[in-house]
C-alpha positions in Angstrom: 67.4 123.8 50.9 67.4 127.0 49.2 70.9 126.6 47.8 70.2 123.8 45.8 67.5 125.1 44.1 67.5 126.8 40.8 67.2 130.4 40.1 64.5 130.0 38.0 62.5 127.5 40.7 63.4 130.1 43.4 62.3 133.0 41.2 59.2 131.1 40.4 58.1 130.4 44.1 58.6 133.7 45.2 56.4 134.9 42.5 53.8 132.3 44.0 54.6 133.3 47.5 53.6 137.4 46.3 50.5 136.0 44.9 49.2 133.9 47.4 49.9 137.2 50.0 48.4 139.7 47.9 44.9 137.9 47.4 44.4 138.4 51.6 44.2 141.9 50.5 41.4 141.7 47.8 44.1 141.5 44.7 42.9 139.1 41.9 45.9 138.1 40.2 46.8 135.6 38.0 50.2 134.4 37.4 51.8 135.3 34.1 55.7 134.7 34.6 58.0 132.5 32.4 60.8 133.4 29.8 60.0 135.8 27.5 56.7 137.6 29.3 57.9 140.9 28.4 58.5 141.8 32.1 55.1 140.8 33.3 54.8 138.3 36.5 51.2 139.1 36.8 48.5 140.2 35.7 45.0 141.1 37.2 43.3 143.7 39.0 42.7 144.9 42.7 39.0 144.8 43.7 38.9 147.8 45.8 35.3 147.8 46.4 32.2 145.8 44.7 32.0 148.4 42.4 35.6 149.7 41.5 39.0 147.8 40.9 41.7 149.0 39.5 43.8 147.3 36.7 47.5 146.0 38.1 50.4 144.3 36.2 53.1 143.1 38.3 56.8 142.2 38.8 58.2 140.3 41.6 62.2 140.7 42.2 63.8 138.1 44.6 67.2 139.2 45.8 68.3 137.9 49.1 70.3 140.9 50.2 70.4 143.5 47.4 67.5 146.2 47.5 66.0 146.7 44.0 67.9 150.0 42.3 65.9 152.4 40.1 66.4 150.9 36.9 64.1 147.9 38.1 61.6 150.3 38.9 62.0 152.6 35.4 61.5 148.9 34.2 58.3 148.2 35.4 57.6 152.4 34.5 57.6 150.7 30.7 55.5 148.1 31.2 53.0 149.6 32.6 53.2 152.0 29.4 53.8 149.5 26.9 50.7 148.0 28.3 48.3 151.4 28.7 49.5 152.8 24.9 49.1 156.4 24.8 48.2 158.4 27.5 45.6 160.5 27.2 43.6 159.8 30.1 44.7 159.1 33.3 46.0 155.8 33.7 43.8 153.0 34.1 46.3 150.4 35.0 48.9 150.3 38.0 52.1 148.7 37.9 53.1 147.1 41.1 56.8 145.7 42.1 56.9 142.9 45.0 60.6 142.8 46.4 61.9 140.2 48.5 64.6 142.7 49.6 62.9 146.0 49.4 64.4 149.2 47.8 67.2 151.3 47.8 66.5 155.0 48.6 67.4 155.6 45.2 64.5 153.5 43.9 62.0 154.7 46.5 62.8 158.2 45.4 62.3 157.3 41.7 59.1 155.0 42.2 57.6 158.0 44.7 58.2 160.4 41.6 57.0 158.4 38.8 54.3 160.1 36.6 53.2 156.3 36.2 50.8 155.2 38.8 53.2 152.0 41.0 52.5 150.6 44.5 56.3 149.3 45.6 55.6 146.6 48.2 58.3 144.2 50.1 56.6 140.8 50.8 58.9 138.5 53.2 57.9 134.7 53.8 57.3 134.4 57.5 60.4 133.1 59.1 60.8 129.0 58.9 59.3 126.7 61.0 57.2 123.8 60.9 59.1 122.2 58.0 58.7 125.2 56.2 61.9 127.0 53.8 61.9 130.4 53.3 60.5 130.8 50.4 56.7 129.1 51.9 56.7 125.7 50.3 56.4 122.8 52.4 59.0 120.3 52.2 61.2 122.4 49.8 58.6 121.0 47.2 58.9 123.5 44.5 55.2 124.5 42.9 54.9 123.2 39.1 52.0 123.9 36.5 49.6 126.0 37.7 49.3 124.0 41.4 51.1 125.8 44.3 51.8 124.4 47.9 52.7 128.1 48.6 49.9 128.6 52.1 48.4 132.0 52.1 49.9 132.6 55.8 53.2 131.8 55.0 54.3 135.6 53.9 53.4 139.2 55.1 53.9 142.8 53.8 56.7 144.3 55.1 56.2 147.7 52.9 53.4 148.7 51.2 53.9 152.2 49.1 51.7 154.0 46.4 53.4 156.8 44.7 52.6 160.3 44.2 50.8 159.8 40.9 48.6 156.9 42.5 47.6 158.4 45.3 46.6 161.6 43.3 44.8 159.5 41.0 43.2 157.1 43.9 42.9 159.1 47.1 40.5 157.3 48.8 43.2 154.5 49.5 44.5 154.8 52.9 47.5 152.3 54.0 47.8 152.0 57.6 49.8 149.7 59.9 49.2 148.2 63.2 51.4 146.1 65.6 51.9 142.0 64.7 53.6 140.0 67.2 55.3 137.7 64.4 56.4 140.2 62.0 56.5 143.4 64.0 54.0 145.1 62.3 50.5 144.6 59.8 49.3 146.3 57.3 45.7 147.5 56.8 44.6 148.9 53.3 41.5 150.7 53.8 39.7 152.0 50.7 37.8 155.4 52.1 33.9 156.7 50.7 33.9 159.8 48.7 
């Protein structure tokens, strides 16, 4: 059961659990998280089309019922600009923050208006069944090394927002949503031709 697990094992698999979803969506990420990472879950890059992908570094916040405040978001703002040094170009690299229980308005607002590019997404493990716990794994086996039992269908995107700066920067991606009969509603990310 979730209760008896860690915070750290729960943390951990929820991590997994944002991986596993974002790869349906062309992201290549690779899994970065453990004490003292500076802030960084993940690291990788989204591989928009054959010939352009964009650079992402990643934090994923589990909280059961708490959305994420701003200060979670101004954290992953300095990531993303530890990571990109100086800017004098536009940014090359996008921060993105996966939250279990989304955002407050608060932190919407301050992600939305971020002169750092950030994608703020909600990702939600399907709802249990077929031996499954909420976090994904099967059998409340907990993933260890770099193995997961996390499936790729067991979470969805429940929210998926680029802010102002990354959609100025990256027009041509359009997010769209259609109806789902087991979670309401499914995202499409559609990257446009210029």
């Amino acid at each position: 059961m979730l209760q008896q697990l860690s915070t750290v094992a729960v943390g951990r698999a929820y991590e997994l659990l944002v991986l596993a979803v974002l790869r349906r969506y062309s992201f290549q990420l690779y899994h970065s998280g453990r004490r003292g990472d500076g802030g960084v879950d993940f690291v990788g890059h989204w591989a928009l089309t054959p010939a352009a992908r964009l650079d992402i570094v990643g934090q994923c916040k589990w909280r059961h019922r708490t959305p994420l405040n701003p200060g979670e978001v101004r954290e992953l703002e300095s990531v993303v600009a530890r990571m990109t040094g100086p800017r004098k170009t536009p940014y090359s690299v996008a921060g993105l923050l996966a939250s279990y229980s989304g955002f407050s308005r608060q932190a919407m607002q301050t992600g939305m208006n971020s002169e750092v590019p950030l994608i703020l997404t909600q990702i939600r493990p399907l709802p249990p069944e077929d031996n499954y716990d909420i976090i994904g794994c099967k059998n409340d086996v907990i993933p260890t090394g770099h193995q997961s039992v996390v499936e790729e269908e067991s979470g969805y995107i429940r929210d998926f927002v680029l802010n102002h700066t990354a959609q100025t920067l990256w027009p041509n991606i359009k997010v769209t949503w259609r109806h789902s009969r087991e979670t309401g509603r499914k995202i499409d990310i559609l990257v446009q031709k210029t």
